[in-house]
C-alpha positions as CSV (number, residue, x, y, z in Angstrom):
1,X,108.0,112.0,113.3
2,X,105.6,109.2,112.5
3,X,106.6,105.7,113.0
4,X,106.5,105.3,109.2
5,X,108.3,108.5,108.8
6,X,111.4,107.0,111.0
7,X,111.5,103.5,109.4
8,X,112.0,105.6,105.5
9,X,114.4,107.6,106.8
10,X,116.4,104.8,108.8
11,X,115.9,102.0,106.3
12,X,116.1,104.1,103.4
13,X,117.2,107.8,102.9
14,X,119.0,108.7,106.0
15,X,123.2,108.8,105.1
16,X,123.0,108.9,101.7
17,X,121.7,105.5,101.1
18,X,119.0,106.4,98.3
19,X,122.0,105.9,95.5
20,X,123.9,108.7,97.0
21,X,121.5,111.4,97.1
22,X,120.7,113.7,100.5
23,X,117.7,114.2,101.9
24,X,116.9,116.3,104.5
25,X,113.9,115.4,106.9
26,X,111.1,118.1,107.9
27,X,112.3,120.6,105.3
28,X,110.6,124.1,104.8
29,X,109.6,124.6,101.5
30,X,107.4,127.5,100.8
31,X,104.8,127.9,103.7
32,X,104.7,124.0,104.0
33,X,106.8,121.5,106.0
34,X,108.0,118.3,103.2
35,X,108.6,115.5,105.4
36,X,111.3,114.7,103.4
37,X,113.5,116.4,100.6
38,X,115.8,115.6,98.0
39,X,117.3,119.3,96.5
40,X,119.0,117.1,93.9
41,X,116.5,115.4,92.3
42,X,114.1,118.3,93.3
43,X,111.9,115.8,95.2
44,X,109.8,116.1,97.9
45,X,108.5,112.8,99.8
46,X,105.4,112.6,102.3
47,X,104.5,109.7,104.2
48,X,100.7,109.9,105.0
49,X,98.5,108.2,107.2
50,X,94.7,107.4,106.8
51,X,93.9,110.9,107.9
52,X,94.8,112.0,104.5
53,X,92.0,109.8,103.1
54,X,89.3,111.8,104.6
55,X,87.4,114.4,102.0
56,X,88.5,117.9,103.5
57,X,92.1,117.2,103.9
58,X,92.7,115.2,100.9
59,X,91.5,118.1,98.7
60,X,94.2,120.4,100.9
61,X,96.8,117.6,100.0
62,X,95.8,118.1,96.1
63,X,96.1,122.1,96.4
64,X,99.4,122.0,98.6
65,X,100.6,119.2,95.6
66,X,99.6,121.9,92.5
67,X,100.8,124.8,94.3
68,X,104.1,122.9,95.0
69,X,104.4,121.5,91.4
70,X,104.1,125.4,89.9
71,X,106.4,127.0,92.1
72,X,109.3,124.8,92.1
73,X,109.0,123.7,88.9
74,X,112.5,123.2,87.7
């Protein structure tokens, strides 16, 4: 877990302190790993560093996003 990953979940979504909603941290969901999840609000957050800004793996982010989007679709 990234050092932004642990400051979310301490600060802000671990024990139900988003509002009352759960979320679960370094969830499965399909053949990818959400860094954070909400089943509830059928939410999925991931905190991304400036790795993600480089060509090759933001166009993976963008496929991972759609093919997310069309599967769980609620």
């Amino acid at each position: 877990m990234t050092k932004a990953e642990a400051c979310l979940w301490k600060y802000a979504l671990k024990a139900r302190m988003m509002k009352g909603y759960t979320f679960n941290r370094q969830q499965p969901v399909l053949n990818f790993i959400a860094d954070f999840m909400c089943k509830e609000l059928s939410l999925i957050i991931e905190v991304d560093g400036g790795y993600h800004l480089k060509e090759d793996v933001y166009i993976k982010d963008l496929e991972r996003q759609r093919e997310l989007e069309l599967k769980l679709k609620p």
